[in-house]
N, C-alpha and C positions, 0 to 999 in steps of 0.2 A: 504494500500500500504506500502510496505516496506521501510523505510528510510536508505539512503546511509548516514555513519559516513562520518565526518569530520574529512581530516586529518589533525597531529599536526604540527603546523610552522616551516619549511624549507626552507634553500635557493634552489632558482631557478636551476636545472640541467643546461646542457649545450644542445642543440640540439633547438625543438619547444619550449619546455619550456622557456626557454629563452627571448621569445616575450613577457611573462607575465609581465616583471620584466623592459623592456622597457618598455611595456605599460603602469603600472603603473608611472615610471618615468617622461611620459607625459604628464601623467592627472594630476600629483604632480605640474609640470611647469605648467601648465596651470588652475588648481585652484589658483595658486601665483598669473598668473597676473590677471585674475579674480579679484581676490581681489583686488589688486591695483586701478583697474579701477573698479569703485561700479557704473557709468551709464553702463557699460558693463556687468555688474555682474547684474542690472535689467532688460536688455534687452534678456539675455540669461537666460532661465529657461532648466539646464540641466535634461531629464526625468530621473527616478531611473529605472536600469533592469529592466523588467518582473522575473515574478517567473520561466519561463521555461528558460530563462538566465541567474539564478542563481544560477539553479540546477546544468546546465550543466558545468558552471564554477567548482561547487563544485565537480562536478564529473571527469571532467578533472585535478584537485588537488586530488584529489582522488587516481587516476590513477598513474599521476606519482610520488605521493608518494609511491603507491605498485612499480614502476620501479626503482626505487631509492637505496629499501628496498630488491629490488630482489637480489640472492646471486650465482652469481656475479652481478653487479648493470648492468640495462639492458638500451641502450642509448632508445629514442622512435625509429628512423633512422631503428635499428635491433630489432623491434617489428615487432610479428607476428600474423598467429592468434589463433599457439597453446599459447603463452603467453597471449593473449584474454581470450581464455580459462580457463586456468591454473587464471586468473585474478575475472573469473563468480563463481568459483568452491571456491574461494577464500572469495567473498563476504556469501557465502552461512552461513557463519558464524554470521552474523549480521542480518540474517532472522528472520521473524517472522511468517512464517507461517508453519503449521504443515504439513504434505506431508508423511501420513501412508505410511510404507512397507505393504507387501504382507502377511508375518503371521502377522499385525494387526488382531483384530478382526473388527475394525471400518473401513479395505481398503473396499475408494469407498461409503462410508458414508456421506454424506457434512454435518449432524448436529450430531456429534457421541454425545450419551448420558455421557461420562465420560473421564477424562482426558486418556492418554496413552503415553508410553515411545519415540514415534517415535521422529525425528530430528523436529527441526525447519528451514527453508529452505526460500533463496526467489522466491518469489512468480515470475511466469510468466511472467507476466503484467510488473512486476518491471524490470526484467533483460534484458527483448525487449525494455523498452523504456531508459533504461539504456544504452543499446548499441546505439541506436536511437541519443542519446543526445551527447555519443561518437564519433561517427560515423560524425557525425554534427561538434566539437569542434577539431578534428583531421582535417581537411580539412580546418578550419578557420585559423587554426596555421601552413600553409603554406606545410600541408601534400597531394599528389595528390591523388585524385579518384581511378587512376588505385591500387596503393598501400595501397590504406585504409586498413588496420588488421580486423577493427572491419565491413567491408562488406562482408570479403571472405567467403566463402561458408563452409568452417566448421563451421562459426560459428552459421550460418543461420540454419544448419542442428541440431546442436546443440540446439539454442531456439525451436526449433519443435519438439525436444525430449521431453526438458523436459515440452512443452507445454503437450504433448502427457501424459507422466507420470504425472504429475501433475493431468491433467482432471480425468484421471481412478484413482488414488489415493484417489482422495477427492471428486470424484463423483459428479462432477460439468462438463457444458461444456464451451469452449472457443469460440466455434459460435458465430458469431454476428448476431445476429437478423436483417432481413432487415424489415424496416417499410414501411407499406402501405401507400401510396399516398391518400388522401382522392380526391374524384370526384369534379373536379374543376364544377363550376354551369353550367346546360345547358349540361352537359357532360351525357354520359349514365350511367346506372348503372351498375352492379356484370354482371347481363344475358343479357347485350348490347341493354334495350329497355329503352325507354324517359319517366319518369314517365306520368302516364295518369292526363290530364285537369281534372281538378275540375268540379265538376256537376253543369248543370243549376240550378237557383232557378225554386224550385218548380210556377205553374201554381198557380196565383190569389195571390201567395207571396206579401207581401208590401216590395217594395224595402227599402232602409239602406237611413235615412236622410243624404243630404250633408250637410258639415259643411260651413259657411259661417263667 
């Protein structure tokens, strides 16, 4: 999977962003009196994020550092989702996966025998759940539903493109496999018949000692 950089330390914009920078201010006053009071500081075990909380934060500093950095600086407020866009196109820089053109000789090969000059690019997988985690941390920072960037339908159409070119480039598919149910007990089998009883013992057989 591809890794999203980290960006370098900047003050808080003005708009969502904003919230981060209160937020922190919060937790600042509130590890203080924490401390002050150590039965209170045993009695509360604050949990550390998950890993998918941490992404998403990093992703969302991510983010409005490319808006910051935009020329002219772009507020979130007048975010859209060709600056989405323009934002996916942007990371494709920091990819690691290979993604042959067409006069490759390796397009459509998934194990080419030898290196070759194509781009490096990110991968599918990455940039849907990259948006996923956007899409998610927009909406936490007081962004509405109806106006999310990162749900509008270019952009949607967009990850299915390149899901699309990716799959025939490197000769892989993106299908999910759906997995078989095994037969719960007593259930019938594949051709809808109950397996057959077990055979009598044979005629003059010495029955099986009980155990006692």
């Amino acid at each position: 999977m591809d890794l999203i950089p980290n960006p370098p330390d900047s003050p808080p914009s003005e708009g969502f962003f904003a919230s981060f920078s209160s937020s922190s201010s919060t937790s600042s006053a509130a590890a203080a009196a924490t401390s002050s009071n150590p039965s209170q500081s045993q009695s509360q075990h604050p949990q550390s994020p998950s890993r998918y909380e941490s992404q998403k934060r990093r992703d969302w500093n991510t983010f409005g550092q490319y808006l910051r950095n935009h020329r002219p600086p772009l507020a979130l407020t007048r975010c859209n989702a060709a600056h989405v866009l323009e934002f996916l196109r942007y990371m494709d820089q920091f990819g690691k996966t290979k993604v042959h053109t067409q006069m490759c000789p390796f397009f459509g090969h998934p194990n080419p025998p030898a290196p070759c000059p194509c781009p490096l690019k990110q991968a599918w997988g990455s940039l849907d759940a990259l948006i996923g985690r956007l899409r998610a941390a927009y909406e936490e920072n007081g962004g509405r539903p109806e106006t999310n960037p990162f749900g509008a339908r270019a952009v949607r159409l967009y990850l299915r493109e390149v899901r699309e070119t990716q799959a025939k480039a490197r000769g892989i598919s993106y299908e999910k496999k759906k997995r078989k149910k095994p037969p719960q007990h007593g259930e019938a089998g594949p051709s809808g018949r109950s397996p057959p009883p077990p055979p009598p013992p044979a005629a003059g057989a010495a029955s099986p000692p009980f155990i006692t």
